[in-house]
PLY file of the C-alpha trace (Angstrom):
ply
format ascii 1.0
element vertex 462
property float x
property float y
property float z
element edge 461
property int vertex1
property int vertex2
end_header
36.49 -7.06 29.03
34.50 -4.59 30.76
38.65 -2.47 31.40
39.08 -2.95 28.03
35.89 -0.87 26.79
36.19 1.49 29.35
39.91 2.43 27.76
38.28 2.35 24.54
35.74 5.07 25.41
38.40 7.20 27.23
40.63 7.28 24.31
37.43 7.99 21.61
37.01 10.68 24.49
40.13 11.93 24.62
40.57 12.46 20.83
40.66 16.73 19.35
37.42 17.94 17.92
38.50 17.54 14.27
39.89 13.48 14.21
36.64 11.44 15.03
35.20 13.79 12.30
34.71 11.69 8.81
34.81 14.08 5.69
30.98 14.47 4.54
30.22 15.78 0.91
28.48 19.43 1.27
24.77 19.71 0.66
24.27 21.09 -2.89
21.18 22.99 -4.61
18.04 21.08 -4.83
19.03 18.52 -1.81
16.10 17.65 0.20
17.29 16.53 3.60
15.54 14.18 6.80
17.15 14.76 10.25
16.23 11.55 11.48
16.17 11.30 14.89
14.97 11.46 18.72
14.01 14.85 20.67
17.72 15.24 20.58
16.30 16.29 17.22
12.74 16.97 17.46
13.13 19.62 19.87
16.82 20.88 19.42
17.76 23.73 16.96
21.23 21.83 15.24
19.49 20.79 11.57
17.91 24.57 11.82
21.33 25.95 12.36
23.04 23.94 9.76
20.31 25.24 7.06
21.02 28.88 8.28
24.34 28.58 7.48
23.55 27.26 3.98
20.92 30.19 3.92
23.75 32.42 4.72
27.05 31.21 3.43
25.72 29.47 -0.11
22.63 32.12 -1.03
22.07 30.91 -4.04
21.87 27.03 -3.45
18.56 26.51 -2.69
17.84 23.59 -0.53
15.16 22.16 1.50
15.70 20.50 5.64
13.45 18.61 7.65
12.94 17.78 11.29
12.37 14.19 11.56
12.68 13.63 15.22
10.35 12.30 17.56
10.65 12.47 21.41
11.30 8.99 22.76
12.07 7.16 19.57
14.45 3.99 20.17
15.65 2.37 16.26
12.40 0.34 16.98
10.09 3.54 16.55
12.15 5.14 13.80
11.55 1.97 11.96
8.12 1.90 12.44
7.46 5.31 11.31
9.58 5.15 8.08
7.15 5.19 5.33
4.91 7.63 6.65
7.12 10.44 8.28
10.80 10.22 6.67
10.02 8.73 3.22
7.08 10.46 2.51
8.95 13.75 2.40
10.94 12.03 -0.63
14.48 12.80 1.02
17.59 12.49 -1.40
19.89 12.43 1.68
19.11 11.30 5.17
20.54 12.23 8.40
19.80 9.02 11.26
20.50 9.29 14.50
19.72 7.33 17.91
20.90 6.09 20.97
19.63 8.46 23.93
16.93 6.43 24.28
17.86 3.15 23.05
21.02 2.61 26.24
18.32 3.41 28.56
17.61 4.83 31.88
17.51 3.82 35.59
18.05 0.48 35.68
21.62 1.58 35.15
21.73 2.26 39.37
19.94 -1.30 39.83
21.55 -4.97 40.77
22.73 -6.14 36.95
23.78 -2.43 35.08
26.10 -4.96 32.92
23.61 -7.41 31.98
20.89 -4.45 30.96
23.35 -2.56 28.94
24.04 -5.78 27.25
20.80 -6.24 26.42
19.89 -2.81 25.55
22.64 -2.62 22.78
21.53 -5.89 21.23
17.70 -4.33 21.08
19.30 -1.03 19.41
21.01 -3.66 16.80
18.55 -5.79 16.14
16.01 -2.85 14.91
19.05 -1.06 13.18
19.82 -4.04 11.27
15.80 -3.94 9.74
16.17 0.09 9.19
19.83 -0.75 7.59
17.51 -3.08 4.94
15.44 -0.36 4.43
17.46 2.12 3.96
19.91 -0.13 1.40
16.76 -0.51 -1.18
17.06 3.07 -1.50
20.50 3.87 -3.45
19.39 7.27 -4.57
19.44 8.27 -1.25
22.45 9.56 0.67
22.86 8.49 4.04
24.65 10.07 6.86
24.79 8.58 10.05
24.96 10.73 13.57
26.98 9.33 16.44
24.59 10.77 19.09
25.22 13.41 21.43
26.46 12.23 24.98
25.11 11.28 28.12
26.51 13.39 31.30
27.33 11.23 33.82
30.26 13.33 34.98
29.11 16.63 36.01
28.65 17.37 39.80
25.41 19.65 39.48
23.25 17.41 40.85
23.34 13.94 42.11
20.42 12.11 39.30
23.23 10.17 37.59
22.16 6.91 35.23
26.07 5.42 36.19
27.32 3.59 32.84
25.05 4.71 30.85
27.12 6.99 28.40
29.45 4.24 28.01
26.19 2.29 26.43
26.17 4.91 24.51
29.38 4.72 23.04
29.75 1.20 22.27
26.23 2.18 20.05
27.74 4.95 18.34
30.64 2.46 17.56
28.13 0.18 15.64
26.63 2.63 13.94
30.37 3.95 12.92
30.78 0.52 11.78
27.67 -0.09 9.89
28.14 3.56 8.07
31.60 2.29 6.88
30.31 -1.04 5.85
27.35 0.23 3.63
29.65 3.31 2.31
27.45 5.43 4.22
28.79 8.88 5.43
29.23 8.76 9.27
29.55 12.33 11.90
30.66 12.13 15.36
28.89 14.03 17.89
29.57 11.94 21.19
33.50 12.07 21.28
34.15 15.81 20.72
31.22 16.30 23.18
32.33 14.35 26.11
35.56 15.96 24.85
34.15 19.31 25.97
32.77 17.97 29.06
36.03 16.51 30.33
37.97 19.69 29.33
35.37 21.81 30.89
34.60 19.77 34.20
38.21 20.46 35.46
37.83 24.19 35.09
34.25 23.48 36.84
32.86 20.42 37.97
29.37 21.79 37.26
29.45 22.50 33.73
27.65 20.43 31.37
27.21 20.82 27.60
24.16 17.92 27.50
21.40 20.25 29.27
20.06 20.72 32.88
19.15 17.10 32.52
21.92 15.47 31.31
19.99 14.48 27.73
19.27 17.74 26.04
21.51 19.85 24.77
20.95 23.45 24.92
20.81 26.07 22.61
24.44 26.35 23.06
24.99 22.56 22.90
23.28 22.57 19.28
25.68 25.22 18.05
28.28 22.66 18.79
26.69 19.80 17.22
25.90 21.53 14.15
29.61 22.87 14.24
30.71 19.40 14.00
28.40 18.21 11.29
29.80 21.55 8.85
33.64 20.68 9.90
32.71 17.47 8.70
31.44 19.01 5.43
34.58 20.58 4.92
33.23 24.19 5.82
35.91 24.96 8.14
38.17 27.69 6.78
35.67 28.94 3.83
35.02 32.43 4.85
32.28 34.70 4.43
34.51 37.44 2.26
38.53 37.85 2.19
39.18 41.41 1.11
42.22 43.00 1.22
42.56 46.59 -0.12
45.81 48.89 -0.46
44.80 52.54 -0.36
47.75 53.96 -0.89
47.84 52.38 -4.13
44.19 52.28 -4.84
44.89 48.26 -5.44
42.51 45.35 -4.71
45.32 42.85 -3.33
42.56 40.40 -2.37
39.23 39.43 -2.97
37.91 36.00 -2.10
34.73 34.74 -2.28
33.64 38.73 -3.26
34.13 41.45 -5.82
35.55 44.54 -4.98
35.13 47.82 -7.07
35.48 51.56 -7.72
38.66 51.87 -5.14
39.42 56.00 -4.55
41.41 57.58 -1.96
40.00 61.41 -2.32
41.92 63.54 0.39
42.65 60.13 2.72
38.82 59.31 2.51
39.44 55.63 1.24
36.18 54.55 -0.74
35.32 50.99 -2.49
32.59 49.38 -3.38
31.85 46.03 -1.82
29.95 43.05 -3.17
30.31 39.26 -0.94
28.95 36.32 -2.32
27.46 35.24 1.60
26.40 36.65 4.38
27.95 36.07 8.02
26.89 33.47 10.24
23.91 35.74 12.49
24.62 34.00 16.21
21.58 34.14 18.46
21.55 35.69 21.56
18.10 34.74 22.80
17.04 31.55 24.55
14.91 29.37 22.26
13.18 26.16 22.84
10.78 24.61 25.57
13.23 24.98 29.49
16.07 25.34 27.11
17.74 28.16 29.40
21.36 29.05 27.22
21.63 30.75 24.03
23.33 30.02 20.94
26.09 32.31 21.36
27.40 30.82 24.38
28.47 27.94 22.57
31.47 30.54 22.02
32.62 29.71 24.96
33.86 26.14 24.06
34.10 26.51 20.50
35.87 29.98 19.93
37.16 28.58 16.93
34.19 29.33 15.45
34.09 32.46 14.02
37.55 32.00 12.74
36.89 28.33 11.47
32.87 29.10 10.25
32.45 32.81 10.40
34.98 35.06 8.83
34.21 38.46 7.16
38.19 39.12 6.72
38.51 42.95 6.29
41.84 44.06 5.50
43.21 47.84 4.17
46.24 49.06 4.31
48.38 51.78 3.38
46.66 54.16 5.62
48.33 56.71 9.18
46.39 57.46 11.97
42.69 56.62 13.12
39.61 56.05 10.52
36.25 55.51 11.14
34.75 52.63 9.37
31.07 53.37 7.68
29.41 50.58 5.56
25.86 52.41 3.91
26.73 55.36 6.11
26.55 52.97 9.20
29.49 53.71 11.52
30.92 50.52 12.66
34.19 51.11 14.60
36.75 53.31 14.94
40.09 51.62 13.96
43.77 52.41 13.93
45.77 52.01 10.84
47.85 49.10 12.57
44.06 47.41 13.20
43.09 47.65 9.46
46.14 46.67 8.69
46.56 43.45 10.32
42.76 42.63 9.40
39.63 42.80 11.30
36.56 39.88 11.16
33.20 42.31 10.36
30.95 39.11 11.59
31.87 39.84 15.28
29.74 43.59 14.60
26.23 43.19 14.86
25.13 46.33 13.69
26.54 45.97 10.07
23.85 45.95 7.08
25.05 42.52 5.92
24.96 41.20 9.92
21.46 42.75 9.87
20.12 41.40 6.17
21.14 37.92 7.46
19.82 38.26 11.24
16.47 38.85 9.76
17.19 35.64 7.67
17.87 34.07 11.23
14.55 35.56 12.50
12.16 33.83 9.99
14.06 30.55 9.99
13.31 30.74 13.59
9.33 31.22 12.76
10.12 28.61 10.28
11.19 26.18 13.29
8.71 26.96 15.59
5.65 26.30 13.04
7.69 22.82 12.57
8.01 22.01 16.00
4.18 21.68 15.65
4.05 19.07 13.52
6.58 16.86 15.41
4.51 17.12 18.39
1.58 15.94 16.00
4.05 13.24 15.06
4.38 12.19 18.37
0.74 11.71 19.17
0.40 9.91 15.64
2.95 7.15 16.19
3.42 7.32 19.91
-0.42 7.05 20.76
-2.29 6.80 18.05
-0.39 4.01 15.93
-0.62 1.86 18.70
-4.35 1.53 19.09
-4.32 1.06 15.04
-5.56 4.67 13.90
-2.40 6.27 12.90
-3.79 9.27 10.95
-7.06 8.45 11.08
-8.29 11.88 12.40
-12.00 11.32 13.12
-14.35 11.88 15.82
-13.57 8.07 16.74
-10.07 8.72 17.09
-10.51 12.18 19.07
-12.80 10.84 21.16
-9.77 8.02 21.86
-7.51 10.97 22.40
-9.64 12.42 24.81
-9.66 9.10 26.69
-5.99 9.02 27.08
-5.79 12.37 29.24
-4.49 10.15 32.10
-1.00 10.49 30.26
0.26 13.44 31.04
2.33 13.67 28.13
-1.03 13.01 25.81
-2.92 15.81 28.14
-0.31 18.46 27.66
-1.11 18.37 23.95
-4.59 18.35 23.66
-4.52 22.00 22.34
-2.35 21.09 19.45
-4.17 18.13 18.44
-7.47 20.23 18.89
-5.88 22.05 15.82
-3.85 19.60 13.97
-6.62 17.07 13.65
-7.93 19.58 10.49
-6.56 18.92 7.18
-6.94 22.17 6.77
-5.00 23.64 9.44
-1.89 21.69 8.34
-1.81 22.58 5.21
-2.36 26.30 6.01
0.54 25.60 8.78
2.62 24.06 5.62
1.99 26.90 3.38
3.27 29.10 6.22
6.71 27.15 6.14
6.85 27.36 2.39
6.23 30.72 2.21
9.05 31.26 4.96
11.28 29.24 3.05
10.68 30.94 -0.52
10.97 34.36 1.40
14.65 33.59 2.75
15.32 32.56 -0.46
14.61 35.91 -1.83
15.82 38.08 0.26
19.37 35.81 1.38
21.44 37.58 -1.77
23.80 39.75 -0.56
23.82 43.14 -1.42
26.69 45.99 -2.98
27.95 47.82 -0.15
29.73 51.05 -0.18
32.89 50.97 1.96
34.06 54.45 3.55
37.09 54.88 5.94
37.35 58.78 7.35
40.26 59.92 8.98
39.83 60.66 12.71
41.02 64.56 13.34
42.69 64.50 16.24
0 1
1 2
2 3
3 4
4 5
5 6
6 7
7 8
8 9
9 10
10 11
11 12
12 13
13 14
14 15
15 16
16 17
17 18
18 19
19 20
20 21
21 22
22 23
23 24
24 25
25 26
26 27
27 28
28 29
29 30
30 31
31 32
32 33
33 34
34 35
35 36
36 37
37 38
38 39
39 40
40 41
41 42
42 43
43 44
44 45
45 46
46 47
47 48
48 49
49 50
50 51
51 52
52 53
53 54
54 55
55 56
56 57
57 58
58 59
59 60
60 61
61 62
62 63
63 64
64 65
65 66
66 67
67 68
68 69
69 70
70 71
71 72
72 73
73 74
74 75
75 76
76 77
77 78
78 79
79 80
80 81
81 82
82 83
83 84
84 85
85 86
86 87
87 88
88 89
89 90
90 91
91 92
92 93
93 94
94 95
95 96
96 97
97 98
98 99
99 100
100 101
101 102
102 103
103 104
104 105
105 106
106 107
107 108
108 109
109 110
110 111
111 112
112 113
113 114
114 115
115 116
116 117
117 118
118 119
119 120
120 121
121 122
122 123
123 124
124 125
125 126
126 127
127 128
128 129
129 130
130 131
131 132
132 133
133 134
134 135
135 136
136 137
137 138
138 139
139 140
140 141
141 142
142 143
143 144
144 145
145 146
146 147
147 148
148 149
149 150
150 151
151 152
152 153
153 154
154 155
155 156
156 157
157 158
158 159
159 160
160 161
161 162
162 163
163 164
164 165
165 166
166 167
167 168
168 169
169 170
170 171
171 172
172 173
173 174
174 175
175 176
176 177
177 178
178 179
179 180
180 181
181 182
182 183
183 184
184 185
185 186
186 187
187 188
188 189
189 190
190 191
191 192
192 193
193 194
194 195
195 196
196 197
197 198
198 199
199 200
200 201
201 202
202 203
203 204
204 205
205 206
206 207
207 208
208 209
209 210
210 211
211 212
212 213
213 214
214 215
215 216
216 217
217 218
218 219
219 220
220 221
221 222
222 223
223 224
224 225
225 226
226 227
227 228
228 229
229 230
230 231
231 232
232 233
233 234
234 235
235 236
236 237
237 238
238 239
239 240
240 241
241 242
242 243
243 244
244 245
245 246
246 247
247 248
248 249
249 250
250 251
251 252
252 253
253 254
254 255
255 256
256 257
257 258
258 259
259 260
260 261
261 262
262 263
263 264
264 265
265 266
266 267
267 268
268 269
269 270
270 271
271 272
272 273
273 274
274 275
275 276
276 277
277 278
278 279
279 280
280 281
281 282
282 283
283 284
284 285
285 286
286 287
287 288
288 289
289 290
290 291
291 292
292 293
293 294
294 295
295 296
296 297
297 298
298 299
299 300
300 301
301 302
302 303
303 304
304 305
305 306
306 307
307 308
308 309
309 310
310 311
311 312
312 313
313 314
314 315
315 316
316 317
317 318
318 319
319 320
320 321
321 322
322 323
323 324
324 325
325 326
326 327
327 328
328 329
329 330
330 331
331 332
332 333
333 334
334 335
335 336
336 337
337 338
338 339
339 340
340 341
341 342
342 343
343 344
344 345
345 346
346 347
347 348
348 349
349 350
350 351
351 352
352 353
353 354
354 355
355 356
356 357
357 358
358 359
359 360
360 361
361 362
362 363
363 364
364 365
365 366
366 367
367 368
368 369
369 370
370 371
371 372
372 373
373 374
374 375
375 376
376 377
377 378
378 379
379 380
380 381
381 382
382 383
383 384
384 385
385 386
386 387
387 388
388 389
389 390
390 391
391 392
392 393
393 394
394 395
395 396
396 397
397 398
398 399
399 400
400 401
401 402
402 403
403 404
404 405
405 406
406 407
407 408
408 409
409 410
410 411
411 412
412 413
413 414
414 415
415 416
416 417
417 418
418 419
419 420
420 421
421 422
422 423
423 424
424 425
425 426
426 427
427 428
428 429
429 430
430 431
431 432
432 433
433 434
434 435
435 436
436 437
437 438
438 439
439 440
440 441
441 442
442 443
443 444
444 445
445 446
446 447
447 448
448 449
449 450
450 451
451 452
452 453
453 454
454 455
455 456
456 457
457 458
458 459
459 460
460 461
C-alpha cells in the first residue's frame, strides 16, 4: 500500500506544469474574492500578484481581493474563524487552501511516521468535511479549491528534513481534488507543478528549493509561480498585453489585438503611429518583499521563463523598414533595433523604462502599500483567533482583554506583536488603516487606464 502511494505521488510529480491544472472561470468586474488560507497565504504575496495582473491586464474590471490567511491554521481553525473573518467580508468567490499545517511536523522522524500521517489526514478530513457543509449552504458563492504548495523534503541545503511529510501532503491535496470535483467546485494545483520544479531543478543543483529557506514558505519568487499557476488555470495564458503589427512601407495596420492603432506616417523613413493598448504589462518586482523572505519576484524567471511569453506579451512588430531605427515611445528612447529585429517582433514588457512599464510599476508600488497595510490586520487576526478566541474574548478589545494580552508575553509569538495590538485594539485605528486600503484601491483604479502613446522609429545614420 504504502509502494503504491508513493508511485502515485511520483507520477502527480512527474506530470508538465499545464495537466494537473483544472480550467477556472476568470474573475469578472464586481467579484469580491477570500484567499482562504494558512501563512502560505497570510504572509506570501500570490493573491496580491494575481490582483496586479487583473489591475494591469483587465483595467477596467474593477474587482476587490482579500487575504484570508492566518499563520498556523489547520481546516480546524479555518472553520472556526468562518463567520467572523471570511464571511464577514461577503465574498462571492472563495479561494481555500490548507495542508502545511494540517500533515504536520516532527513526529515525521519519530518511531510510527505511518501511523501519525494516518492520523493527521483523517483530522484534516474530518474538519474539511464541517467547512465542506458550510461552504455548500452558500450557492452564491464560487468556490475554488488550492492544492497547497509543497513540502521540501528533497533539497540538500541543510539536513532539518520532516521525512514523509510532503507525501502527507499529497494524499491531502488528493481529497481536496476529490471533494472540489464532487461539489462542482473549481479545483488549482499548486503541489504537483511545484515539486515538479523542485525535481527538475535539484538535478541541476541539489540545493535549490522553490518552498523557502525553510522548506514551508515560498519566496517571493515561489509566489510568482503559484500565482502563475492559478492565471494558467484561468485561461490567461496566451492573452497578451497588445499584438501590433505595423507595415511602414505601406503605412498599413496589419495587426492590432487587444489595442487600437492610429495616424500611421512614414515622413522621410521616420515611421510614426499612434498607439492606444487596452492593458498594461505585467510590472515584475525586483525587490525583496516580505518578513526573511530573501528572493525577489523576478527570479521566479528562472523556472518559469514561459512567463512573459505565456502572461506578459507587449508584441511589437513593424516592418517594411532597411537599416537601424531607434525606437522612442513619448520621446523616451527605448532601444536601438535593426530592421530584421522589428521585423520578426520584439516583447516591449521585457523594457522597464517604457511609459506604459512605468504607469503600471507605480500601480505595482501602491498595491504593494496596499499589502503591507493588510498584512496588519492578519497579524491582528492571528492574535484574535489564535489567542484571544481561546480564552473566550475574541474581539472583545477592552482593558480586560489587554490586560490578558499582556499576560501572555511568555509566548514569544504573542510578545513579538504587542506593538501591533497596542494599535489595532482602537476601532479607530482600523478603520483609518481600512480607509487607507480603500483609498489605495480606488486610486489604482483610476490611474490603471492605459494611455495613447505616440510611436516614433528614427533611422540610425550610420
Amino acid at each position: 500500500m504504502k509502494k503504491n502511494i508513493l508511485i502515485s505521488l511520483l507520477l502527480l510529480a512527474g506530470m508538465p506544469l499545464a495537466m494537473k491544472a483544472q480550467q477556472v472561470a476568470p474573475f469578472k468586474k464586481g467579484d469580491r474574492v477570500c484567499f482562504v488560507g494558512n501563512s502560505i497565504t497570510d504572509g506570501g504575496h500570490y493573491h496580491s500578484y494575481i490582483w496586479l495582473y487583473y489591475m494591469t491586464h483587465f483595467p477596467f474590471e474593477e474587482m476587490w481581493m482579500a487575504n484570508c490567511g492566518v499563520g498556523g491554521d489547520t481546516s480546524l481553525e479555518i472553520l472556526n474563524r468562518l463567520d467572523g473573518d471570511v464571511f464577514a467580508k461577503r465574498p462571492n468567490v472563495i479561494t481555500l487552501t490548507f495542508g502545511m499545517n494540517d500533515s504536520g511536523y516532527f513526529e515525521y522522524n519519530g518511531p510510527e511516521p505511518e501511523k501519525f500521517a494516518a492520523e493527521k489526514l483523517a483530522t484534516s478530513k474530518k474538519y474539511f468535511y464541517q467547512i465542506e457543509k458550510r461552504l455548500q449552504n452558500r450557492p452564491d458563492t464560487r468556490m475554488v479549491m488550492i492544492g497547497t504548495s509543497p513540502y521540501d523534503q528533497t533539497s540538500t541545503f541543510n539536513d532539518n528534513v520532516f521525512r514523509n511529510k510532503n507525501n502527507t501532503i499529497g494524499r491531502i491535496v488528493a481529497f481536496q481534488d476529490s471533494a472540489a470535483k464532487a461539489n462542482h467546485w473549481e479545483f488549482v494545483d499548486f503541489w504537483a507543478p511545484m515539486t515538479k520544479i523542485n525535481e527538475e531543478q535539484q538535478k541541476l543543483d541539489p540545493k535549490f528549493t522553490i518552498c523557502g529557506n525553510d522548506r514551508i514558505h515560498p519566496d517571493n519568487d515561489g509566489h510568482l509561480v503559484m500565482a502563475y499557476l492559478f492565471l494558467k488555470a484561468q485561461g490567461m495564458a496566451g492573452k497578451k498585453v497588445a499584438d501590433v503589427e505595423v507595415n511602414a512601407k505601406s503605412k498599413k495596420v496589419m495587426k492590432s489585438d487587444n489595442c487600437t492603432i492610429t495616424n500611421v506616417e512614414n515622413r522621410s523613413g521616420v515611421v510614426s503611429f499612434d498607439y492606444l493598448a487596452n492593458s498594461l504589462p505585467f510590472p515584475l518586482d525586483t525587490i525583496s518583499r516580505g518578513w526573511e523572505y530573501k528572493r525577489k519576484q523576478a527570479d521566479a524567471l528562472k523556472v518559469i521563463p514561459q512567463f512573459m511569453d505565456e502572461m506578459d506579451n507587449e508584441a511589437f512588430c513593424v516592418t517594411g523598414l532597411k537599416g537601424n531605427y531607434q525606437l522612442l515611445i513619448d520621446g523616451q528612447l527605448i532601444d536601438t533595433f535593426t530592421a530584421a529585429q522589428l521585423a520578426k517582433g520584439i516583447n516591449l514588457a521585457t523594457y522597464r523604462h517604457t511609459p506604459q512599464y512605468q504607469q503600471a510599476k507605480t500601480i505595482m508600488e501602491l498595491n504593494e502599500n496596499r499589502w503591507e497595510i493588510e498584512r496588519q490586520f492578519r497579524d491582528y487576526a492571528w492574535l484574535q483567533y489564535n489567542f484571544f478566541m481561546k480564552r473566550g474574548m475574541l474581539n472583545q478589545n477592552d482593558e480586560q482583554a489587554a490586560r490578558t494580552f499582556r499576560a501572555g508575553q511568555d509566548d514569544g509569538w504573542v510578545a513579538a506583536k504587542r506593538g501591533l495590538y497596542d494599535k489595532m485594539i482602537h476601532k479607530e485605528v482600523r478603520d483609518m488603516h481600512q480607509r487607507q486600503m480603500d483609498l489605495i484601491v480606488e486610486r489604482i483604479y483610476q490611474i490603471n487606464k492605459p494611455q495613447v502613446r505616440k510611436i516614433v522609429l528614427t533611422p540610425v545614420k550610420r
